[in-house]
C-alpha positions in Angstrom: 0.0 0.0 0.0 1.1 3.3 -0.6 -1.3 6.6 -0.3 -0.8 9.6 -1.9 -3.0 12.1 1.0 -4.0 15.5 -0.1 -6.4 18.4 1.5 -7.3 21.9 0.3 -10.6 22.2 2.3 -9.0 25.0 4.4 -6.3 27.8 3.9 -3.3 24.7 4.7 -2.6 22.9 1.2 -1.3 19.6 2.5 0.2 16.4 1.0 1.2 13.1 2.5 2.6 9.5 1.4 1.2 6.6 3.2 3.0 2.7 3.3 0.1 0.9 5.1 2.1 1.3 8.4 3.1 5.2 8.7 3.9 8.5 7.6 6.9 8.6 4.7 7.1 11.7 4.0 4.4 14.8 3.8 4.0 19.2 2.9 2.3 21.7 4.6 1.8 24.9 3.8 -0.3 27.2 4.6 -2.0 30.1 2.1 -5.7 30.3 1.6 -5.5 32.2 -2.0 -2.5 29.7 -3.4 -3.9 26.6 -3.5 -3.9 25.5 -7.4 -0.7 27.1 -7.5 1.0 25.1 -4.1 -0.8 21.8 -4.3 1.0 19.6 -7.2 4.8 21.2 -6.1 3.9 19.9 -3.1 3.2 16.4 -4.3 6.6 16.7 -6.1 8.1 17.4 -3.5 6.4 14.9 -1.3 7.5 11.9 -3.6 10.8 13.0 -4.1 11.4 13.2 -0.6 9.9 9.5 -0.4 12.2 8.6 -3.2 8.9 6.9 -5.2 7.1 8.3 -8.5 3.6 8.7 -9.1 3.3 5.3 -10.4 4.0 3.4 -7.5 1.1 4.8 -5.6 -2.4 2.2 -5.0 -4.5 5.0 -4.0 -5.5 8.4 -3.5 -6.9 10.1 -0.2 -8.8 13.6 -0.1 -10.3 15.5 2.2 -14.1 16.5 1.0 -14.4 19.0 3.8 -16.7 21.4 4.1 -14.5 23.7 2.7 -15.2 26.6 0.7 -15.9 25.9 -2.9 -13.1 27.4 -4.4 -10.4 25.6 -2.8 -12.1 22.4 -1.9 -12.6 21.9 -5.1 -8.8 22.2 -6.3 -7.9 18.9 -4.1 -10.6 17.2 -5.4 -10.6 17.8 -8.6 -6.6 17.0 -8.7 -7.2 13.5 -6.6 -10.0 12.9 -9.3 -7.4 13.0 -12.3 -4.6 11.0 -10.6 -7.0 8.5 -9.5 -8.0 8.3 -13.6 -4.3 8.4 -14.9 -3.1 6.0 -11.9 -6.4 3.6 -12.5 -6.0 3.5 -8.1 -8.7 4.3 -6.2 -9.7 7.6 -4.8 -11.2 7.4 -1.3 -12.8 10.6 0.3 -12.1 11.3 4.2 -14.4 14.5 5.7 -11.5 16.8 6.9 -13.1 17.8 10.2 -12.2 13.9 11.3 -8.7 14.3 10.3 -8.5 17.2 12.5 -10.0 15.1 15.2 -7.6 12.2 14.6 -4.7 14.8 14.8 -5.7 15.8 18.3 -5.6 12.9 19.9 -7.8 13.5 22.3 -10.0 10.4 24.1 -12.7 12.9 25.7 -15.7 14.6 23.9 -14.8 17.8 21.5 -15.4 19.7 18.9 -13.6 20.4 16.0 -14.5 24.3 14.3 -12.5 25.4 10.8 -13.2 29.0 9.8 -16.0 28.7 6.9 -16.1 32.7 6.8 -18.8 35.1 6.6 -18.2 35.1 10.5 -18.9 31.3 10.8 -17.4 28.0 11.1 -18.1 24.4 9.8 -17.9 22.1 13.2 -18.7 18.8 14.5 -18.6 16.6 17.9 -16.6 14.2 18.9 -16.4 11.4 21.3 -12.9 10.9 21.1 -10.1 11.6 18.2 -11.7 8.3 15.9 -15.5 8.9 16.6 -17.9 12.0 15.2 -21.3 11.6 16.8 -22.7 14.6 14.6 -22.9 15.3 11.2 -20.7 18.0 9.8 -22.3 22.0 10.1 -21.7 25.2 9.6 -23.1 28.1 12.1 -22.1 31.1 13.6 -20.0 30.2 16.7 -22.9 32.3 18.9 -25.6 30.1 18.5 -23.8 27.2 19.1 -21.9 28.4 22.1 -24.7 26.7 24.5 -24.5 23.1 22.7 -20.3 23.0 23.3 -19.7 25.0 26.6 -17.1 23.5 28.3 -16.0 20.8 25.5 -12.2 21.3 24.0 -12.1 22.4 20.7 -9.8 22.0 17.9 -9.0 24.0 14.5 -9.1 27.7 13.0 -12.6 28.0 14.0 -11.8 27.4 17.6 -8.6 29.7 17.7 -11.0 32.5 16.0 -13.8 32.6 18.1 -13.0 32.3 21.9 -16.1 33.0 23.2 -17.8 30.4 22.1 -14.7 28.1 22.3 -12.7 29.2 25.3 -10.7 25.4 25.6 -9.3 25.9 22.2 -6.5 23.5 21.4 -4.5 22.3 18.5 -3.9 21.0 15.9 -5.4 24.3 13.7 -5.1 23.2 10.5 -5.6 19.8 8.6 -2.4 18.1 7.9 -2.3 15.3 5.2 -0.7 12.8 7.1 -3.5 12.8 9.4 -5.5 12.0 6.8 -3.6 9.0 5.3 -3.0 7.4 8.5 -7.0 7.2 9.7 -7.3 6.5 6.0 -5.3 3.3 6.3 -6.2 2.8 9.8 -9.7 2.2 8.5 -9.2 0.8 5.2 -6.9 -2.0 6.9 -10.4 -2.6 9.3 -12.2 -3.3 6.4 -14.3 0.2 6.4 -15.7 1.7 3.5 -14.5 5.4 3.2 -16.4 8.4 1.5 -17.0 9.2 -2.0 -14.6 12.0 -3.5 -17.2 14.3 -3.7 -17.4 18.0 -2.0 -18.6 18.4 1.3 -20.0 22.3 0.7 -22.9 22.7 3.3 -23.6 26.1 1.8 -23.9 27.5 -1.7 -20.7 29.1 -3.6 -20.4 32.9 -3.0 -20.7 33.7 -7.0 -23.9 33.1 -7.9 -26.5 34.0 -11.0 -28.1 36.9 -10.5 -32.0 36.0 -9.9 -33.6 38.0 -12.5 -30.8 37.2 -15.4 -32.3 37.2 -18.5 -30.6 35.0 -21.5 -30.9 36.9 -24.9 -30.7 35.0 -27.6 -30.0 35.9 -31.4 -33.4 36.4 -33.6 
């Protein structure tokens, strides 16, 4: 097994290799408007620091977030075409577990990532392997109440402390996360997401509601 791990569901652009047993070699960086321009130098990278190529990769792991559209859909759309050019599989992970698994943590949390326009996409979890709520988004305000007192991890957390006063890291998504709860799960047995984007809300551009098409007589 080897998994190529990628995420651009929030402002990190991260890439990881996976053998089956751990972590080979992975990229982070982190710059919410360079994403298409960061994410396959970052592969490169990645494998040359492995010592691999592209073709000795089984299978591809992305994170479906929620993300914003614009950047969410550059990982996908990338792990799309390697999975066609590769003929591997391309297995979908929701980016709000990989911060979880990151954290580590074996008590309930919450994991928050900054979905703008003064919200955040967030879930609960019972511990760093288990979500026990479906993936959101909200402002942090009206969900204060619902996770008082819980620890939470991500941008989200970090920008909003008074909803989330037991902030706590990791704040981004890191690939490497991803490709070890990927192969932790696919070695179980478990069948892992589609690679399809996780949006929750509707893209910012939008057409205008009273656009008229003119067409030609």
């Amino acid at each position: 097994m080897l998994l190529l791990a990628l995420d651009t569901a929030t402002p990190a652009v991260t890439v990881a290799l996976h053998d089956g047993t751990s972590v080979v070699a992975s990229s982070s960086q982190v710059d919410a408007r360079r994403h298409g321009e960061l994410l396959l130098p970052a592969v490169d990278r990645v494998l040359a620091e492995a010592g691999t190529g592209l073709d000795s990769v089984t299978g591809v792991v992305v994170g479906v977030g929620p993300g914003p559209y614009t950047g969410l859909r550059v990982g996908l759309m990338t792990a799309d075409t390697f999975g066609l050019a590769l003929g591997v599989p391309v297995h979908g992970l929701c980016t709000l577990d990989g911060l979880a698994y990151a954290s580590g943590l074996a008590e309930p949390f919450v994991v928050a990532t900054d979905a703008r326009r003064k919200e955040v996409y967030w879930a609960r979890y019972a511990d760093a392997r288990t979500r026990v709520s479906e993936p959101a988004v909200d402002r942090p305000a009206e969900i204060a109440e619902a996770v008082a007192g819980m620890p939470a991890v991500g941008a989200g957390a970090l920008l909003y402390p008074d909803a989330f006063p037991v902030a706590r890291e990791p704040e981004h998504v890191a690939a490497a996360a991803l490709a070890a709860l990927a192969a932790e799960r696919l070695a179980a047995g478990e069948e892992l997401l589609a690679p399809r984007p996780l949006y929750l809300r509707r893209p910012d551009a939008q057409v205008p509601k009273n656009y008229k098409v003119v067409t030609p007589k």
